[in-house]
Backbone as JSON Lines, residues from 0, in Angstrom:
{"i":0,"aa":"X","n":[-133.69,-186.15,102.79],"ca":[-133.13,-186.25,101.46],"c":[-134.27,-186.21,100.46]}
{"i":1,"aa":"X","n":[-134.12,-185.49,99.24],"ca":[-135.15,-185.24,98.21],"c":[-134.74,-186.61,97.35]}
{"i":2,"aa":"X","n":[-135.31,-187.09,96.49],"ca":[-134.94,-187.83,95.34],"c":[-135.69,-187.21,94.37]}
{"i":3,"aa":"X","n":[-135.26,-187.37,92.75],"ca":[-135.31,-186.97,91.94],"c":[-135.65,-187.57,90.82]}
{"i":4,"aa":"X","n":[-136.74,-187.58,89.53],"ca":[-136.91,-188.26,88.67],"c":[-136.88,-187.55,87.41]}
{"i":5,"aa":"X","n":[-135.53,-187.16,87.74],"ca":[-135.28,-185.65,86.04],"c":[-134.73,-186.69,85.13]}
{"i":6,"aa":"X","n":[-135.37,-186.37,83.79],"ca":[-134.94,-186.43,82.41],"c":[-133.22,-185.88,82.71]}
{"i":7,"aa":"X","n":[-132.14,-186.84,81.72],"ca":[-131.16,-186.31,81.91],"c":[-130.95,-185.18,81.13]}
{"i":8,"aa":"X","n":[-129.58,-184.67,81.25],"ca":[-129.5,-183.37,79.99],"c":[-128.34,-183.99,79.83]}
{"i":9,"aa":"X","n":[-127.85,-183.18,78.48],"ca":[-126.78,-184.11,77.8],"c":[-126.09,-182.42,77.49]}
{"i":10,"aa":"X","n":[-124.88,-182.91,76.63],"ca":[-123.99,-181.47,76.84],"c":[-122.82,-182.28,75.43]}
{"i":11,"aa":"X","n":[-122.97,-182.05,74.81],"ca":[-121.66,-182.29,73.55],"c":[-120.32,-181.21,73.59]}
{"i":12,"aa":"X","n":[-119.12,-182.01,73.46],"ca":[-117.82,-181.09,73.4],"c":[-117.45,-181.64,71.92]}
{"i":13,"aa":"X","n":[-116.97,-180.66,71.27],"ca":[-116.06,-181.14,70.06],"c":[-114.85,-180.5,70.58]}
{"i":14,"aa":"X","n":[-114.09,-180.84,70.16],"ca":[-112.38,-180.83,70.27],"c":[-111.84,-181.08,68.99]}
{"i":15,"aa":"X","n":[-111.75,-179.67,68.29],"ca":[-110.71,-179.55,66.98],"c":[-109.51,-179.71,67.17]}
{"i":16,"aa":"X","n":[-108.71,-179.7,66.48],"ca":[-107.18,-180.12,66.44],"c":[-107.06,-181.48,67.75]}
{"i":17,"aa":"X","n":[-107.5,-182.35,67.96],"ca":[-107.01,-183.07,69.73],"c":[-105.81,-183.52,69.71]}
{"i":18,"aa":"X","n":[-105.5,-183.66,68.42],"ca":[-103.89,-184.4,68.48],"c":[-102.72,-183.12,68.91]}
{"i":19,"aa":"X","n":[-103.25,-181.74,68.76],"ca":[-102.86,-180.37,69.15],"c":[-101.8,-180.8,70.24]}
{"i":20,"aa":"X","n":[-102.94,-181.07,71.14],"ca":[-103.25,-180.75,73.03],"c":[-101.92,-181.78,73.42]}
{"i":21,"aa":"X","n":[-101.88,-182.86,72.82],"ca":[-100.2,-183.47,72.96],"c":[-99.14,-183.33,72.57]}
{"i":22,"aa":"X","n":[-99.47,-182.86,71.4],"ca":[-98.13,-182.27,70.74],"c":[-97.6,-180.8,71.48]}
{"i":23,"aa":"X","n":[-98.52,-179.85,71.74],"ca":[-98.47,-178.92,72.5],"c":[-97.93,-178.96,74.0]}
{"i":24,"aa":"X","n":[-98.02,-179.72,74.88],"ca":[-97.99,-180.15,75.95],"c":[-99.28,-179.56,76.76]}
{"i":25,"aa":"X","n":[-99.97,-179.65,76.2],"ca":[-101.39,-178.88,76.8],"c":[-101.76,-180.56,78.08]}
{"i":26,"aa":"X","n":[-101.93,-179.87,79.07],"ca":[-102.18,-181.42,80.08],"c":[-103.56,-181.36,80.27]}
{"i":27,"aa":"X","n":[-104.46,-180.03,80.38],"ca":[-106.04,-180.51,80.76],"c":[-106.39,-179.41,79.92]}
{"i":28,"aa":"X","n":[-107.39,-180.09,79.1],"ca":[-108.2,-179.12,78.73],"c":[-109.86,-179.23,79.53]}
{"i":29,"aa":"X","n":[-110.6,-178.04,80.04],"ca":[-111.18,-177.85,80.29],"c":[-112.73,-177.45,79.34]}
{"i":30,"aa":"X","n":[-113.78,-177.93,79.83],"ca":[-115.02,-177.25,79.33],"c":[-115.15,-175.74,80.25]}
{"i":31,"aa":"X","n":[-116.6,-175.59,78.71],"ca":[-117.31,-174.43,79.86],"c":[-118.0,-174.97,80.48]}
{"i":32,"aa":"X","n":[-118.91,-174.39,81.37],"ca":[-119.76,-174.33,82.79],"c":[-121.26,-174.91,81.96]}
{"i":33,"aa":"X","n":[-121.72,-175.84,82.11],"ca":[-123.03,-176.52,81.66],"c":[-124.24,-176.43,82.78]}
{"i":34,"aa":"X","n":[-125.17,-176.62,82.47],"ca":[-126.36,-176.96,83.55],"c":[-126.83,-177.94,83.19]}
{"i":35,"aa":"X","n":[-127.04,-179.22,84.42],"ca":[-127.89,-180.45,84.58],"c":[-128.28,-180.44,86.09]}
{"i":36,"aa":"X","n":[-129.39,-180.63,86.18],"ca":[-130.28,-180.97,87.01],"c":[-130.07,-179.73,88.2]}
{"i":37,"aa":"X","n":[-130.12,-178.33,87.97],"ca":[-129.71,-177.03,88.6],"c":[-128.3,-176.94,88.68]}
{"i":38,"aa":"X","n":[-127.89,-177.84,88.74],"ca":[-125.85,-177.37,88.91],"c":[-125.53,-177.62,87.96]}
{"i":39,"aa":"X","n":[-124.48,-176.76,88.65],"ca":[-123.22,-176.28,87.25],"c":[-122.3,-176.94,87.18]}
{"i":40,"aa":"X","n":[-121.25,-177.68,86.16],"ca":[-120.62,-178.37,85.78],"c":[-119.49,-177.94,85.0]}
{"i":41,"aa":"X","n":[-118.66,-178.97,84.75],"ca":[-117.45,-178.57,83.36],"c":[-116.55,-180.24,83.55]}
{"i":42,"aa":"X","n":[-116.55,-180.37,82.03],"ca":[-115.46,-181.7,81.92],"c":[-114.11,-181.12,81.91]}
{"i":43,"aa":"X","n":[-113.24,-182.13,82.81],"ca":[-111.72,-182.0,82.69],"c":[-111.15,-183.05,81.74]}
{"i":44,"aa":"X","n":[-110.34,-182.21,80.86],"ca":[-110.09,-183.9,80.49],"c":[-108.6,-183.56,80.01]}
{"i":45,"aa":"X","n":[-107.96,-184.83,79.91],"ca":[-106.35,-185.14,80.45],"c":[-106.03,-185.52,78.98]}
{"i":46,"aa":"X","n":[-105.4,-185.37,78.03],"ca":[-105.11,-186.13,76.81],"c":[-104.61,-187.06,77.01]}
{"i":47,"aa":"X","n":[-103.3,-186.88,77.54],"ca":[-102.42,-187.91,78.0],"c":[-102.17,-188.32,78.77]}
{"i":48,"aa":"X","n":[-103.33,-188.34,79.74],"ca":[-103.91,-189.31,81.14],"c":[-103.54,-187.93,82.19]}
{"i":49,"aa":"X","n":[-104.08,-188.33,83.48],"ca":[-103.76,-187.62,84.71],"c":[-102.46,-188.25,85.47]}
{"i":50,"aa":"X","n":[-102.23,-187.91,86.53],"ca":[-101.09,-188.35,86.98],"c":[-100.95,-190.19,87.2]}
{"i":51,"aa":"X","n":[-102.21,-190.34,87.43],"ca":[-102.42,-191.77,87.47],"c":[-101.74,-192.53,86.42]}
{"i":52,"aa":"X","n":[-102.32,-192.16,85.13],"ca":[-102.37,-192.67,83.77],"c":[-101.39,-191.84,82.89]}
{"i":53,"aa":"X","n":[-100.65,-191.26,83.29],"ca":[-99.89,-190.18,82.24],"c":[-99.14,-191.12,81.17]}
{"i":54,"aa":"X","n":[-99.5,-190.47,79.72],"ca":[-98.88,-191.35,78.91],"c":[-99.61,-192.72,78.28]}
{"i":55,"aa":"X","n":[-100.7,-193.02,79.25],"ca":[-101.19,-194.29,78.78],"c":[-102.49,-194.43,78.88]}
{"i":56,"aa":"X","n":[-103.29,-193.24,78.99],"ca":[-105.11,-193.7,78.38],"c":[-105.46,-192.19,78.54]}
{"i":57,"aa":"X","n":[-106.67,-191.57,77.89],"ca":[-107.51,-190.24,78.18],"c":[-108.02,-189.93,79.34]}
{"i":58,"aa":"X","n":[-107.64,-189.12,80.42],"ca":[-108.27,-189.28,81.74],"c":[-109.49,-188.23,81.72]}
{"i":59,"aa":"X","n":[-111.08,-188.38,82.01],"ca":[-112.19,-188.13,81.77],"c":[-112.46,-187.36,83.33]}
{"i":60,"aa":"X","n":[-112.87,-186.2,83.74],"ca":[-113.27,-186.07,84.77],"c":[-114.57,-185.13,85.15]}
{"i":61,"aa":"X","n":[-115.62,-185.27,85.29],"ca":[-116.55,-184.22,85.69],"c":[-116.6,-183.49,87.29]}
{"i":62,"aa":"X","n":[-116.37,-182.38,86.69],"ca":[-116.44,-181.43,87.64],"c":[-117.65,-180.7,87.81]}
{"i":63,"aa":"X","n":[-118.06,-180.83,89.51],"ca":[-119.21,-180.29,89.94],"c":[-118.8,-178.58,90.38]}
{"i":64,"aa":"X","n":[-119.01,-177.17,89.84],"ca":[-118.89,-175.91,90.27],"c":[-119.44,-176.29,91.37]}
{"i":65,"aa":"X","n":[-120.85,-176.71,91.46],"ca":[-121.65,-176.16,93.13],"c":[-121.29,-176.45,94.16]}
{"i":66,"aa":"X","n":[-121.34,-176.22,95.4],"ca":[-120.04,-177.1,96.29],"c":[-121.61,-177.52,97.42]}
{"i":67,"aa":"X","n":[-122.21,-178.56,96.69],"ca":[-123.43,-179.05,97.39],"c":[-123.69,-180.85,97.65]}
{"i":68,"aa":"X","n":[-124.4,-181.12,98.4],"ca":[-124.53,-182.57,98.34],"c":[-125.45,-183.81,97.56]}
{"i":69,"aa":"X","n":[-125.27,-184.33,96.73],"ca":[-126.34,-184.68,96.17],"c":[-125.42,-186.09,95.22]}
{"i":70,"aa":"X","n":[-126.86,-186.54,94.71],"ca":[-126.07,-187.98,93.79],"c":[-126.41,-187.77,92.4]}
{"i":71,"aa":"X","n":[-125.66,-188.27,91.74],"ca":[-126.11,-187.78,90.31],"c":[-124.97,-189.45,89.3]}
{"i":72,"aa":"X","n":[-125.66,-189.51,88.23],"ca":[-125.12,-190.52,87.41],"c":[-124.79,-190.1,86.19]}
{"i":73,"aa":"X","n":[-123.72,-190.93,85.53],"ca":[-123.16,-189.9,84.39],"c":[-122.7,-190.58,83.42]}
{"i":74,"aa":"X","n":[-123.13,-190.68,82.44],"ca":[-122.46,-191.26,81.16],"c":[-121.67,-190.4,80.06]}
{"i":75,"aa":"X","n":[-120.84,-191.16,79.8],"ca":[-119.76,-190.34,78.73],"c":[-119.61,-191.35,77.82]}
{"i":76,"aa":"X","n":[-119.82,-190.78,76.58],"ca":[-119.54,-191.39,75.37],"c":[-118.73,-190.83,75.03]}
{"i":77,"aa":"X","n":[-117.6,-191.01,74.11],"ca":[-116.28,-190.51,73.08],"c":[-116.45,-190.92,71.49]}
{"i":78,"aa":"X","n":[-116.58,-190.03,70.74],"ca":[-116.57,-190.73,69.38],"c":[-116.22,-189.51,68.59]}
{"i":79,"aa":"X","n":[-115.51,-190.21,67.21],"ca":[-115.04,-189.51,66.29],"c":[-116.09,-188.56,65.46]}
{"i":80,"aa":"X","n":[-117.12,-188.67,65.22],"ca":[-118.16,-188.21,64.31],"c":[-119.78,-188.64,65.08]}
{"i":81,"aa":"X","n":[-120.37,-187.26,63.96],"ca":[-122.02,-187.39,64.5],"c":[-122.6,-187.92,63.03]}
{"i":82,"aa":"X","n":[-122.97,-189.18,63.52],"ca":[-123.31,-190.3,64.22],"c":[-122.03,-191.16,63.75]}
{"i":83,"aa":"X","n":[-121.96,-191.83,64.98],"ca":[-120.39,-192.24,65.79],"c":[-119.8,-193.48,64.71]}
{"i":84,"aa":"X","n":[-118.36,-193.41,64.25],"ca":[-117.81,-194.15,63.57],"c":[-117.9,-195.14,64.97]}
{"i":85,"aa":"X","n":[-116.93,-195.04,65.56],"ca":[-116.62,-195.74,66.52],"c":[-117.34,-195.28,67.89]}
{"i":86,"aa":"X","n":[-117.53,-196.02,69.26],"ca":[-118.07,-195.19,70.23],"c":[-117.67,-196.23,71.58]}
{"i":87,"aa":"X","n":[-117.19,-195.79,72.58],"ca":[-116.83,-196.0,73.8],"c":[-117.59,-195.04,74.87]}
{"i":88,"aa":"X","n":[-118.2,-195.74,75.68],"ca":[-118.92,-195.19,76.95],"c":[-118.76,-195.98,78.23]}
{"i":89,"aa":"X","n":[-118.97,-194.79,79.11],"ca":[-118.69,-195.33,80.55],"c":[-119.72,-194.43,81.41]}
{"i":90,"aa":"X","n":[-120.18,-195.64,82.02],"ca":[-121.21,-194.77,82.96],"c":[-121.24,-195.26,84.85]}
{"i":91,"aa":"X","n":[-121.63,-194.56,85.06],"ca":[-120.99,-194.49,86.96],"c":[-122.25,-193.21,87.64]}
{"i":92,"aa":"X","n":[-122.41,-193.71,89.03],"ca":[-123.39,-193.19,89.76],"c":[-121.83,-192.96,90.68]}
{"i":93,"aa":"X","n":[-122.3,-191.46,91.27],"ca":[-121.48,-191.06,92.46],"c":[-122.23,-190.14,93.21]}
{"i":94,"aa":"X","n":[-122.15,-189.79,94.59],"ca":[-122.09,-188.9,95.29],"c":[-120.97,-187.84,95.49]}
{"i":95,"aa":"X","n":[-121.86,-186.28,95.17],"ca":[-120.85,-185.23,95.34],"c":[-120.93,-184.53,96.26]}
{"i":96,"aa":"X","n":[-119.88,-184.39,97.12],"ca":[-120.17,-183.15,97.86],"c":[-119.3,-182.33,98.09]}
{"i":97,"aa":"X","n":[-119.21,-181.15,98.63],"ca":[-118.7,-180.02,99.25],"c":[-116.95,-180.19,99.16]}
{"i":98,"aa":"X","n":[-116.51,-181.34,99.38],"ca":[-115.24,-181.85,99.73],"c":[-114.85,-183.06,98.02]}
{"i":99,"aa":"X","n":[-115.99,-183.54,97.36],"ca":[-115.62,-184.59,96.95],"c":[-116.5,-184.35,95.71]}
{"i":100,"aa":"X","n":[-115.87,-182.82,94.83],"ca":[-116.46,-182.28,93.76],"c":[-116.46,-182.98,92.33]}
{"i":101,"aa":"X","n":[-115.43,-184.15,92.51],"ca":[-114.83,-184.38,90.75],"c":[-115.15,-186.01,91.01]}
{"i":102,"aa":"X","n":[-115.54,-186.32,89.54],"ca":[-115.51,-188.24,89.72],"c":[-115.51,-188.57,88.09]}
{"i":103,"aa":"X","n":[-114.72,-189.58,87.74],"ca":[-114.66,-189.57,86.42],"c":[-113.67,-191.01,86.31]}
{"i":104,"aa":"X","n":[-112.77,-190.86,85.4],"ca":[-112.39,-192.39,85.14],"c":[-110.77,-191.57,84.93]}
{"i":105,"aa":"X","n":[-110.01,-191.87,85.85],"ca":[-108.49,-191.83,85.01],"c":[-108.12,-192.58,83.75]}
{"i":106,"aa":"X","n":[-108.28,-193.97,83.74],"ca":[-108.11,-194.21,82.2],"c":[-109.34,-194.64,81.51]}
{"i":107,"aa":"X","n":[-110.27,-193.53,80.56],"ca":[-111.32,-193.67,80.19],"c":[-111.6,-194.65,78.97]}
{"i":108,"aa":"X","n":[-110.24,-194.25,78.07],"ca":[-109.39,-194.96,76.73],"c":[-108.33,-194.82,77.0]}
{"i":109,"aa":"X","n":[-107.63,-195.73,76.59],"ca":[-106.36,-195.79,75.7],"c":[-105.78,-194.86,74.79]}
{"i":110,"aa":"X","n":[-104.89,-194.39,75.09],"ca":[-104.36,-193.37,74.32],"c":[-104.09,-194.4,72.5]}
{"i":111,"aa":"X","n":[-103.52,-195.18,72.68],"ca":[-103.54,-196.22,71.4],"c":[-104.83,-196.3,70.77]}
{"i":112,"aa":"X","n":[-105.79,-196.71,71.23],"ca":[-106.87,-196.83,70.61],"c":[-107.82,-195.52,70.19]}
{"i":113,"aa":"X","n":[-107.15,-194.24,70.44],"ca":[-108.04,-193.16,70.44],"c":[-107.87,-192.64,68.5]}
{"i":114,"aa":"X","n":[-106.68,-193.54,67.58],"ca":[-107.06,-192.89,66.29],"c":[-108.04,-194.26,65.73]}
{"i":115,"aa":"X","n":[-108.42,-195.28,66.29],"ca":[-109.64,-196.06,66.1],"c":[-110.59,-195.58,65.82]}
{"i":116,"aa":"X","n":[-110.94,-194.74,65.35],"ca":[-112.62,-193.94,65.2],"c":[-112.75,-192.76,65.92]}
{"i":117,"aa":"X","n":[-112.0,-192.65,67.03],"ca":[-112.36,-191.53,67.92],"c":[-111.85,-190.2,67.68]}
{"i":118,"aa":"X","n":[-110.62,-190.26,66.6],"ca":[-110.5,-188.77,66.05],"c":[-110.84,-189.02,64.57]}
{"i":119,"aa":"X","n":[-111.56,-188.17,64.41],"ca":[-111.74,-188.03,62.6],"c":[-111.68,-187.1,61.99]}
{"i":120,"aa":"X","n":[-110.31,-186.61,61.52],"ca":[-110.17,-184.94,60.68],"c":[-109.46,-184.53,61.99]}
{"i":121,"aa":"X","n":[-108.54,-184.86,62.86],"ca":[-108.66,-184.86,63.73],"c":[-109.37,-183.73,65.37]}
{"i":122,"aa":"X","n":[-110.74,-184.34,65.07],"ca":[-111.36,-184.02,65.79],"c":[-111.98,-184.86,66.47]}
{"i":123,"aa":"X","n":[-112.14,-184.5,67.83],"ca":[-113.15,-185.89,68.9],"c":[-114.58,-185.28,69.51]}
{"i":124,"aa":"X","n":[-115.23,-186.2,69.99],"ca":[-116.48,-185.48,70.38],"c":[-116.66,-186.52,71.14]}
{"i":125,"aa":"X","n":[-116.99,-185.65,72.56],"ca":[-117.3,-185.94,73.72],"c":[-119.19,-185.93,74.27]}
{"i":126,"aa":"X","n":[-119.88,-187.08,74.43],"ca":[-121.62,-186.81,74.6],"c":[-121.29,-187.23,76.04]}
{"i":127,"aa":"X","n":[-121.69,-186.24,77.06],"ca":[-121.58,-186.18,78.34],"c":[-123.35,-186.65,79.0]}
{"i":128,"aa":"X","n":[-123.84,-186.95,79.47],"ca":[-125.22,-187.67,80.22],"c":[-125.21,-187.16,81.62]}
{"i":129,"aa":"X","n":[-125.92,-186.31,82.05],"ca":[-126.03,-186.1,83.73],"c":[-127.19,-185.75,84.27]}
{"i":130,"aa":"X","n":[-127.45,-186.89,85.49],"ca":[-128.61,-186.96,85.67],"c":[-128.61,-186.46,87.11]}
{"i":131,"aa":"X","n":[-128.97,-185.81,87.94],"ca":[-128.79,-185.56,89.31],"c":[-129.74,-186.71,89.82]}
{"i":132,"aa":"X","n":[-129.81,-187.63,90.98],"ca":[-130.63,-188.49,91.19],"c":[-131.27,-188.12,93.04]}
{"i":133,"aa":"X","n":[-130.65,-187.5,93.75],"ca":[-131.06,-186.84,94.92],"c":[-130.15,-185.82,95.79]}
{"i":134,"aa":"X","n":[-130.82,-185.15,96.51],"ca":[-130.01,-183.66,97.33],"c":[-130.47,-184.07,98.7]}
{"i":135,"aa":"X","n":[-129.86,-183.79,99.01],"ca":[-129.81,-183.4,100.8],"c":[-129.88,-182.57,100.88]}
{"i":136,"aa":"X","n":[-131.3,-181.83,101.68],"ca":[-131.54,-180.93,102.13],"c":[-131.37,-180.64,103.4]}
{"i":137,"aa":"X","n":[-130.07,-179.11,103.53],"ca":[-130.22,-178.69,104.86],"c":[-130.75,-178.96,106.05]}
{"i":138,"aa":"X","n":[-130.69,-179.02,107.29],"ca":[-131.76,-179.12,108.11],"c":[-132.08,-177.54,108.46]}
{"i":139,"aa":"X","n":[-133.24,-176.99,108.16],"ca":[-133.77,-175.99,108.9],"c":[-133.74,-174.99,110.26]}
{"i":140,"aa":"X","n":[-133.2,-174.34,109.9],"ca":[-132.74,-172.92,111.42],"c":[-133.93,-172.46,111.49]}
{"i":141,"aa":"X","n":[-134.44,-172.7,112.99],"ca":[-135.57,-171.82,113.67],"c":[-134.75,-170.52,115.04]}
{"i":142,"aa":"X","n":[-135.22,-169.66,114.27],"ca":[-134.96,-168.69,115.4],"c":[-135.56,-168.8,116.71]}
């Protein structure tokens, strides 16, 4: 196993209209494809919760594209404006792998508490943190 001492990279989403995505029945909106620490990424995120939470908090999920093994830690902040009226964060170390691509929080907020600061004009902004912290490396094929 490698370990790793990378600077994180960070990745901002704004989300115009968010009050849209419920009124619409929009259930996940998706990011694009980011890079932290060589892999590729994208936030899922649930307005009105995932099946867990439907109806009753924002469900937050990062999705790993690479289908590789490794640990990585991740903070998510939510806030209405740059620099943050209000601000809610959650941070979590996981292992991803091949089978066990997504890790995030089904109820990240409260759907109630999300016109608290977190939409303003209604728009939200998402500061995502990802740090890869170690990989497992293959074991080596000798012919």
């Amino acid at each position: 196993m490698e370990t790793r001492d990378a600077s994180p990279a960070h990745f901002l989403i704004r989300i115009e209209s968010f009050p849209l995505l419920s009124k619409y029945g929009i259930k996940e909106y998706e990011s694009r494809e980011f890079v932290a620490g060589d892999y590729k990424w994208k936030i899922e995120l649930y307005p009105n919760g995932d099946t867990r939470e439907k109806g009753r908090s924002v469900s937050i999920f990062l999705h790993c594209v690479d289908s590789k093994s490794f640990a990585a830690s991740v903070k998510t902040t939510n806030s209405g404006t740059s620099p943050p009226v209000a601000s809610h964060s959650r941070k979590t170390s996981h292992w991803f792998t091949s089978s066990a691509t997504d890790w995030g929080w089904p109820a990240f907020i409260p759907i109630a508490d999300m016109r608290k600061g977190f939409i303003v004009d209604d728009c939200c902004l998402l500061e995502i943190e990802v740090s890869v912290r170690a990989v497992v490396n293959p074991p080596s094929t000798s012919d």
